[in-house]
Each structure stands twice: as C-alpha cells, then as structure tokens.
N, C-alpha and C positions, 0 to 999 in steps of 0.2 A: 505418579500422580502429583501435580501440583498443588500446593497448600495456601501460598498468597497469591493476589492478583492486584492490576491497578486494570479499573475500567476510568476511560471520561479523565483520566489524569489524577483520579483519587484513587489513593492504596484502602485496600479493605480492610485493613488496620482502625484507621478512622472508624468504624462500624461495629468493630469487634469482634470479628466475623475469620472462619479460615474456608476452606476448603476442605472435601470430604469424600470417599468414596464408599456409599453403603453397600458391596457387593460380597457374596459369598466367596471363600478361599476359589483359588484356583487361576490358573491363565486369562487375562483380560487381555484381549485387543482390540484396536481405536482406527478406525480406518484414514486415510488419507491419502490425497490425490487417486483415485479410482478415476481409471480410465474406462472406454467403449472400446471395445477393438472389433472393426470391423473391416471382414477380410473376403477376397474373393479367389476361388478355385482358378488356377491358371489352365487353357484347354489343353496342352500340351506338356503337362507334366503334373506332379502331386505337392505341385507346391502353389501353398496358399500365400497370395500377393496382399500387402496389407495396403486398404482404401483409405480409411481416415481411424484416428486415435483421439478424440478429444475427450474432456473432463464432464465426466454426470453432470455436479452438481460443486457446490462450496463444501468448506468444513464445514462437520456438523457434530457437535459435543454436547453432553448433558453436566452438566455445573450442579453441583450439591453443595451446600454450605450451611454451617454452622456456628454457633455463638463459641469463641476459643476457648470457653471456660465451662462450654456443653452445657450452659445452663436451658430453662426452652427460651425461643423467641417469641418474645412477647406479641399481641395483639399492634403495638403501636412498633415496634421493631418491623413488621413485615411488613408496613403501611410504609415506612420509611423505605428499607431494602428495594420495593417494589417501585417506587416512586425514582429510586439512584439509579436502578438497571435496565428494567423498563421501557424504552423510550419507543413509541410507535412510530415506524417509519424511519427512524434514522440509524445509520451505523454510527459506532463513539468505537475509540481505539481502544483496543485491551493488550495488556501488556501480562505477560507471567514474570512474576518476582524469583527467581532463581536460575542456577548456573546453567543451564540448560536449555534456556532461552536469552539467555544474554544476547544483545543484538539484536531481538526479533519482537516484532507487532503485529498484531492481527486488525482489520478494523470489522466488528460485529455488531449485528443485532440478537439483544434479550429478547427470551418471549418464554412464553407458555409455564406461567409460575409454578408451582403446586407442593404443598402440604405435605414434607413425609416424616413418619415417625417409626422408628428403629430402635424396639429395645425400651431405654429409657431416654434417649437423644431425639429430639424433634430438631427438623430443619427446614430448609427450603433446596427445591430443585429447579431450575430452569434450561431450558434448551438455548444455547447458542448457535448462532449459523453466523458462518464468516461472508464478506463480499466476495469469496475469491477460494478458488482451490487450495491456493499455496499462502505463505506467510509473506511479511515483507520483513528488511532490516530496520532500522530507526531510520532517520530522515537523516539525508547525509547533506549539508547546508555550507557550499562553498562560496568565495567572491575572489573571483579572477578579476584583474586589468590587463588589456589590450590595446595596445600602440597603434595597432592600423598593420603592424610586420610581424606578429610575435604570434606564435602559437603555444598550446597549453595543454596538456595531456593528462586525462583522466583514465582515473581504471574501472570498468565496471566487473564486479563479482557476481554475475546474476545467475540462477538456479536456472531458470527458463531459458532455452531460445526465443527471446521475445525482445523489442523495442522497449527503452525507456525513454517515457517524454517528459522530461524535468519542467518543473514549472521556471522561471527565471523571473528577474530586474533587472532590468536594462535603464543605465543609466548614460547616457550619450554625451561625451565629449566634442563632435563635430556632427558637422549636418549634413545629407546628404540620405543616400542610399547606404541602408546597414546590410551585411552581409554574414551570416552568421554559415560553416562549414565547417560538417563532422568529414576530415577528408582521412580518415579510419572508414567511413562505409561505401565501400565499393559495389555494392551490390546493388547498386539505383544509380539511374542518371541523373534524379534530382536529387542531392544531399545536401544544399544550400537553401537556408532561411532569409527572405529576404524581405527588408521592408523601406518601403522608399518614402520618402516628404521627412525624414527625422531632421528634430534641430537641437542644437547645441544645448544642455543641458537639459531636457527631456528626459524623461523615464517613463520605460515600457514594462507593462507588467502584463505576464504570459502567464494563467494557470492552464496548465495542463491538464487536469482532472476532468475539465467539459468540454472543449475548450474556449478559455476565454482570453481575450487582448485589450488592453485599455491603457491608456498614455495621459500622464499629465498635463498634458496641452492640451487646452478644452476644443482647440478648432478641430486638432488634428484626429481627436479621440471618434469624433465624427465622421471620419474616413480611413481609419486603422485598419481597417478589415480590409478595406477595398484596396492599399495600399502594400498590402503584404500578396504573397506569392501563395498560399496556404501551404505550404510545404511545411509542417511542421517539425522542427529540429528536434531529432532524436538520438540516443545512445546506444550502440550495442554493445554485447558481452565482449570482455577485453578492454585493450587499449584503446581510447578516442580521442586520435587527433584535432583541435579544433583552433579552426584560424575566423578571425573576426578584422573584416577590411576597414576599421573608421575605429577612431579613438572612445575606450568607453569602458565601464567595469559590469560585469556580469555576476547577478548572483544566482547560482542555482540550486536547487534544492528537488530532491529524487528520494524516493525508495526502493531498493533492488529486492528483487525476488528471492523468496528462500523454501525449500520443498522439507518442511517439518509439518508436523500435524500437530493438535491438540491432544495431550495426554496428561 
C-alpha cells in the first residue's frame, strides 16, 4: 500500500495529507490487467483454440486519504482536496512516491468523493480509474542529429506488444522531401514517414496523442497534412534502427508501457 502520491505534478505533502487503507486484517488483492479469454471448441479434437484476449476495462483503485497527523479534515480541507483531485473530464498524471514505482505513471481521472469515518480517524475516499490498462514509464525525452547518412539506434523496453508513436520536433536543416525510417520494422511494407515541400530551417512538430502535425512556416502549415504520406512513424519493442535522408535534428519524446497495477 502506498503512502505518498504526486497528482497534477503536486506532491500530497503540500496538503498534508498521506494515504491510507481502512481494511480489516487479512489478504488484500488489487486486480490488474484482467483479460476476456475467449475461446473456441476445435471439431476434431478437445482442444480449445484461443479467438481473441483483450483487456475489460482500465485500472481501477479506490484512494483513502488522510491528514498525516490523523487530525479530522476540516470542512474547508475537503473543499480544497476536492477541488486539486477532482477534475471532470480530464485525465492529470499521477505518479506513486516510492521505490516500487520508480519509473512509472499513470494518467487518471478522480471521481466519486465520499466521507469515511473509522474509529476516531475521519478521511476521504475516492475512486481512480486510469486511461489505460497497463502503466507507462516517465517520458523518455531524446534530441538526435542527422547528416542525411547516419543512423541512430534506440532501445525500446516495452511491457506490451504494441507500437509506439513518439510525438517529435523536427527541426530541418535542408529542403526538400523528409524521409524519416524505422528500418528495425520489418513487418510492413510501409515503415517510412514522409513529408514533402520541407524548407530549410523549418520545424515540424508531430504530437502523437491525436494525431496532430503543424510547422512553423505559416504557408506550409496549410498543406502539411496533404504533404505527408500518413504513415505515421512508430517504434517497436527492441532495437530501432532509424535513418533520416536530409539534414535536421529530431527530438523525440515517448512513454513505454509497463504491466504493474495500483496497489
């Protein structure tokens, strides 16, 4: 059970507040990553062929918290609490403060507040629900330069077999046709990003979360979309080679997947 947390980039320290778990002695277990397994009868023997395995639902943890000093929380303490955690509609990163999570983020939304009182200790309780079955690392925030010849090799550590689509800056030394190749993914005939009309000192900036593309060149920003290949440049687990044909510095920035739970 963890004791400190940082939600939103603030430590609950600030508040004066820890973590808490009001439950009776005994075995406690915290589910995570819960799969469907669905399977079919093969006609010609007694073995069950597996269809598909995907994830229910996101992480889902209940948060107890209390004043560090067990005092109760005040009237205007839970007005506050309520108001830092709270946030309708959006996810904010939450990070656990100890050795056990070193490395790793979650991004969630607070909800569902409520009132409990144990003993002589009053606190608050709220439900968390993550975006995501699994956890992420911290944001790993590189800046490569490319000659037009030279290639660069990344490692990704990722819990998942799954694609990572790093968001990036591209900042462009020549003009032309940019050519960005993860030539580590063999498993597709398209592995090349490409974007054509780039000029010399130009910067592109790729987030990956929606996705969006936008250039500092106001003409060009207006034809960016139309101009690229949609083949969006991604990383897989392992090594990734990547060669970049035109002169330019890349910064990229990712989260790798991590298969821990909330406990």
């Amino acid at each position: 059970m963890f004791e400190r947390f940082a939600f939103d980039n603030i430590c609950c320290d600030e508040y004066g507040i820890r973590c808490v778990l009001f439950e009776s002695g005994g075995k406690q277990t915290f589910d995570s990553q819960i799969t469907e397994l669905k399977t079919e009868k093969s006609i010609k023997s007694e073995i069950y062929n597996i269809i598909s395995q995907e994830y229910n639902n996101p992480l889902i943890y209940t948060m107890q918290i209390v004043n560090r000093d067990f005092s109760p929380i005040t009237q205007y303490q839970e007005r506050v609490l309520k108001k830092w955690l709270c946030r309708k509609g959006e996810y904010k990163q939450f990070a656990i403060l100890n050795k056990r999570y070193a490395d790793i983020c979650f991004q969630v939304n607070i909800s569902n507040p409520k009132l409990i009182w144990i003993n002589d200790v009053n606190g608050l309780e709220f439900t968390i629900t993550t975006n995501s079955p699994v956890a992420f690392s911290d944001e790993r925030n590189y800046i490569y330069s490319f000659d037009g010849r030279n290639n660069i090799s990344i490692y990704i550590n990722n819990d998942e077999d799954l694609p990572i689509y790093p968001s990036m800056i591209i900042t462009s030394s020549q003009a032309g046709t940019l050519n960005i190749t993860n030539q580590s993914n063999t498993d597709i005939h398209h592995n090349t990003f490409s974007i054509k009309n780039v000029k010399a000192n130009e910067i592109i900036t790729i987030d990956s979360s929606y996705p969006i593309i936008e250039s500092s060149d106001n003409a060009h920003n207006k034809t960016i979309y139309n101009d690229m290949n949609k083949e969006w440049f991604f990383f897989i687990n392992g090594f990734n080679n990547v060669f970049v044909d035109k002169r330019c510095t890349i910064n990229f920035k990712y989260k790798e997947y991590r298969k821990v739970g909330l406990v």
